[in-house]
C-alpha positions as CSV (number, residue, x, y, z in Angstrom):
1,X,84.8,95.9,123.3
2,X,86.9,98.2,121.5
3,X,85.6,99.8,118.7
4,X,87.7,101.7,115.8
5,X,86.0,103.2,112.1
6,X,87.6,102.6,108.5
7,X,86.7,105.3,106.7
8,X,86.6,105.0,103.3
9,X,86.9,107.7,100.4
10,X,85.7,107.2,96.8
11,X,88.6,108.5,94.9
12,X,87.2,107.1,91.3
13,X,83.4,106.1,90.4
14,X,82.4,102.6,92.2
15,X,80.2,99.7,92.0
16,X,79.6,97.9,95.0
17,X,77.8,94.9,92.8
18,X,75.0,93.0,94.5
19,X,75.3,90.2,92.1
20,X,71.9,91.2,89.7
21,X,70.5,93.9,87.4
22,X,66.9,95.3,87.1
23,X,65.1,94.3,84.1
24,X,64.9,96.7,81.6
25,X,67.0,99.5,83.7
26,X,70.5,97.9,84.4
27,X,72.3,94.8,84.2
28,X,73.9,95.7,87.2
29,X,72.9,97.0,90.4
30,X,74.7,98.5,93.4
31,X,73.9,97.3,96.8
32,X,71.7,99.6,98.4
33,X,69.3,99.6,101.5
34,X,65.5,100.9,101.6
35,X,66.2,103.8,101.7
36,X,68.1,104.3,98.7
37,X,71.8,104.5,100.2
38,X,74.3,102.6,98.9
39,X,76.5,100.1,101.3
40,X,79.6,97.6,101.2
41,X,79.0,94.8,102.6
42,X,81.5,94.3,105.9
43,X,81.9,90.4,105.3
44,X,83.1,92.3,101.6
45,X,85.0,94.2,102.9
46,X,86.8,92.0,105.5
47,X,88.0,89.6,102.6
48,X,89.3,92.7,100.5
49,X,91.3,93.6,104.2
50,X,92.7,89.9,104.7
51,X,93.6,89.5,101.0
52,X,95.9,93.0,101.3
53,X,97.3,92.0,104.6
54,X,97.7,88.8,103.3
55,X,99.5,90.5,99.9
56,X,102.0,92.4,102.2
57,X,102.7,89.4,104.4
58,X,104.3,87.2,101.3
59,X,106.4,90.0,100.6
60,X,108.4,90.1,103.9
61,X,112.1,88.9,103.3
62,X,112.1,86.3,106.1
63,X,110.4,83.2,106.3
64,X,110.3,83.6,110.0
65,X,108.7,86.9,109.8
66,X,105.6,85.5,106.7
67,X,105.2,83.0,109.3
68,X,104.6,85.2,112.5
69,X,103.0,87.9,111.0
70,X,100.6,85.2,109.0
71,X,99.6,84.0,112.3
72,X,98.6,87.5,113.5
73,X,96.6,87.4,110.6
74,X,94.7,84.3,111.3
75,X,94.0,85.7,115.2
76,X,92.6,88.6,113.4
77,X,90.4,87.8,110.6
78,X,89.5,84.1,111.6
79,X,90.7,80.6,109.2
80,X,88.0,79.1,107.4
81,X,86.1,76.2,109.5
82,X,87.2,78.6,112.8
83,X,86.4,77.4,116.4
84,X,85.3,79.4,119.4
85,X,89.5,79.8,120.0
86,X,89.9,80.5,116.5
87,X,87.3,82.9,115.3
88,X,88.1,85.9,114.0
89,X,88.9,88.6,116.5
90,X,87.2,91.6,114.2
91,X,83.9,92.0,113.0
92,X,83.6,94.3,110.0
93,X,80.4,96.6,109.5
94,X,78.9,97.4,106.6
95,X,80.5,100.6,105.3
96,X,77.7,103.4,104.6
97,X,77.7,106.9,104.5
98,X,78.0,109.1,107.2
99,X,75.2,107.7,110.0
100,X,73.7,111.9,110.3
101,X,73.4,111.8,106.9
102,X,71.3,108.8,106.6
103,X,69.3,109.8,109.5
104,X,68.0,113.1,108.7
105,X,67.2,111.6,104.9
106,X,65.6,108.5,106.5
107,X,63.5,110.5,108.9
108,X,62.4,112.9,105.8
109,X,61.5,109.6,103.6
110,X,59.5,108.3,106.3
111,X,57.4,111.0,106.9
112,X,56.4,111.2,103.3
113,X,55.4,107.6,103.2
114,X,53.3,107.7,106.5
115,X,51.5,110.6,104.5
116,X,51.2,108.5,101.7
117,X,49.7,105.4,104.0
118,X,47.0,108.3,105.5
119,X,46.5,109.5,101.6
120,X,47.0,107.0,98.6
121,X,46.7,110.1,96.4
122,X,49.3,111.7,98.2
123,X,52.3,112.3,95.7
124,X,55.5,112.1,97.9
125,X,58.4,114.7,97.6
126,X,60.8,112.5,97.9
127,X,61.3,108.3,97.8
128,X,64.0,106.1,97.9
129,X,64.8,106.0,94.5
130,X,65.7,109.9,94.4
131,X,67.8,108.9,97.2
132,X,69.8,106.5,94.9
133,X,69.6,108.1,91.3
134,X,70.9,111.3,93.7
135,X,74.1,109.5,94.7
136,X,74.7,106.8,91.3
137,X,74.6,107.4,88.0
138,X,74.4,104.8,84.6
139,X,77.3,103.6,82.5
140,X,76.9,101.8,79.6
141,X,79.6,100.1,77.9
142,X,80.1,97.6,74.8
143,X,82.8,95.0,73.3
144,X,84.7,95.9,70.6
145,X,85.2,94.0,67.8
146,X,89.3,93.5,67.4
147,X,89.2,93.3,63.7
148,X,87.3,96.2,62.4
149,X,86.6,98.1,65.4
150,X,83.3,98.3,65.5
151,X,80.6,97.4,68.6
152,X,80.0,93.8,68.8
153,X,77.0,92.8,69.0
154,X,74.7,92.4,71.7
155,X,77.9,93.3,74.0
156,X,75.8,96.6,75.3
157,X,75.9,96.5,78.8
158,X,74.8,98.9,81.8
159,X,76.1,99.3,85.1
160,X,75.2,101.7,87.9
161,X,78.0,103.5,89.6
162,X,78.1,105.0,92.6
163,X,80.2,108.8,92.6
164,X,83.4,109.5,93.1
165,X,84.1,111.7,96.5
166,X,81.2,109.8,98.9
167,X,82.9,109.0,102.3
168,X,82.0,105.9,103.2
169,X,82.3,104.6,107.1
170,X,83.0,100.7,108.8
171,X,82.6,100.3,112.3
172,X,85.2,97.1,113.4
173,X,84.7,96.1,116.8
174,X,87.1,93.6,118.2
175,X,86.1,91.7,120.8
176,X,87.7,90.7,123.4
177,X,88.8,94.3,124.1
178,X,92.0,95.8,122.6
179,X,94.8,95.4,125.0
180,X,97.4,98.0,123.7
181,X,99.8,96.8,126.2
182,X,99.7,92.9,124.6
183,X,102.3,92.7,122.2
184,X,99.8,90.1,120.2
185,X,97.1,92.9,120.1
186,X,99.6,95.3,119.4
187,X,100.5,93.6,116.2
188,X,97.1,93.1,115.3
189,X,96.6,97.0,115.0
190,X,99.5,97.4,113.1
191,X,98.6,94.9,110.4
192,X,95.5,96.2,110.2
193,X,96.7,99.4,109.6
194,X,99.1,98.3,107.1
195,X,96.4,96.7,105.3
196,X,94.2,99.8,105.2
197,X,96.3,101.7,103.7
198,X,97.1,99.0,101.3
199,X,93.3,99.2,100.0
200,X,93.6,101.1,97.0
201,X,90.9,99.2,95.2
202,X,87.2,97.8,96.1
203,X,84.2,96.8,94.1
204,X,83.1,95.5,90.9
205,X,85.4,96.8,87.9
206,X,88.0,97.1,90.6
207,X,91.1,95.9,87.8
208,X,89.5,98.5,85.2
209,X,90.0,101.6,86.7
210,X,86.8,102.0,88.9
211,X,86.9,101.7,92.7
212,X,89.6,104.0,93.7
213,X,89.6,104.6,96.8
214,X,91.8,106.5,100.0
215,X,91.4,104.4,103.2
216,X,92.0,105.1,107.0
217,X,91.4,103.6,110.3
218,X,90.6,105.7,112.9
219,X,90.2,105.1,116.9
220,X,88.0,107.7,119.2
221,X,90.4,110.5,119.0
222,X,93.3,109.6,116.6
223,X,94.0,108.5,113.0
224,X,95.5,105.4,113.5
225,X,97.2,105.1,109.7
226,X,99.2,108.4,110.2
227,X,100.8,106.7,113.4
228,X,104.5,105.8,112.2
229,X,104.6,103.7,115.3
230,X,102.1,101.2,113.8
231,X,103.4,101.6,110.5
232,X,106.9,101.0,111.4
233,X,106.4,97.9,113.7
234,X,104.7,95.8,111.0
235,X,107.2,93.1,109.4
236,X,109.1,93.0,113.1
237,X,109.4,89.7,115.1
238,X,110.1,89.5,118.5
């Protein structure tokens, strides 16, 4: 199995949306664990991958070269109703911050709820929600009327957003193993590196200005994206 990490960096505030709000505190919430951290989703994040690999695929010149390179992309990120043969080749992870982050935190919170289980007056010094209010903040935003610029009505809405500068990290792990030697696999990293770089923007809001973001792919030892060999051997046919 080889295993690679996307890392991701918020360049912009973000809202990875979970699809609901919280009654009386926001109409919408980020996705977060119990813990209080927020996450992407990795099958959210493998769509936004396909759909920019997919983007720089229809502008290659050639027909011959859509038509290969659109093929790579089906070995790597699966077709819809996929077989055992057809399957995607990559699975995505859910792209959290930094794992000794979350550990040390996540030890700390459970600690103060195992005191709180052996004392119910127990007042813990820290709980998930810190955790979250710690790394998100509140927007609130309204329609404007066209006509006489003033706030339309009932338009107020609230969103939690998580701050700009948090690295994020995916784990993709390809299975079979990588064989750098296969010119298929070959092409397969280069596509995906391609289409990492070409992930500018993730998350709700995404098309009005939030979820800016600087993307990379890394292996064990090297930053794949700053390779020119990868970069320069996507759009070639053999």
């Amino acid at each position: 199995m080889s295993k690679y990490t996307l890392k991701i960096k918020l360049l912009s505030d973000t809202t990875f949306g979970r699809g609901d709000g919280v009654a009386g505190l926001v109409d919408q919430e980020v996705e977060h664990d119990r813990y209080g951290f927020p996450y992407l989703r990795g099958r959210t994040l493998k769509g936004l991958l396909s759909e920019e690999c997919d983007n720089l695929i229809a502008v290659l010149p050639e027909d011959s070269q859509r038509q290969h390179w659109q093929e790579i992309a089906n070995r790597l990120f699966g077709v819809p109703g996929s077989s055992l043969d057809t399957q995607a080749k990559i699975h995505v992870g859910d792209a959290c911050l930094p794992d000794d982050l979350r550990a040390s935190i996540a030890a700390q919170l459970d600690s103060e709820q195992d005191k709180k289980r052996r004392n119910p007056k127990y007042k813990p010094a820290l709980t998930s929600t810190d955790i979250l209010e710690s790394l998100t903040t509140i927007r609130r935003q309204t329609a404007i009327d066209p006509e006489d610029g003033a706030p339309m009505e009932h338009s107020l809405r609230s969103a939690r957003i998580i701050l700009r500068e948090l690295p994020f990290e995916s784990k993709l792990l390809f299975e079979p193993e990588l064989n750098k030697d296969s010119e298929d696999d070959k092409d397969m990293l280069a596509l995906l590196a391609v289409g990492t770089l070409a992930l500018r923007r993730i998350g709700s809001g995404r098309n009005r200005g939030r979820g800016h973001v600087q993307c990379s792919l890394h292996d064990s030892s090297n930053e794949i994206t700053k390779d020119m060999n990868y970069i320069d051997h996507f759009g070639r046919i053999k």
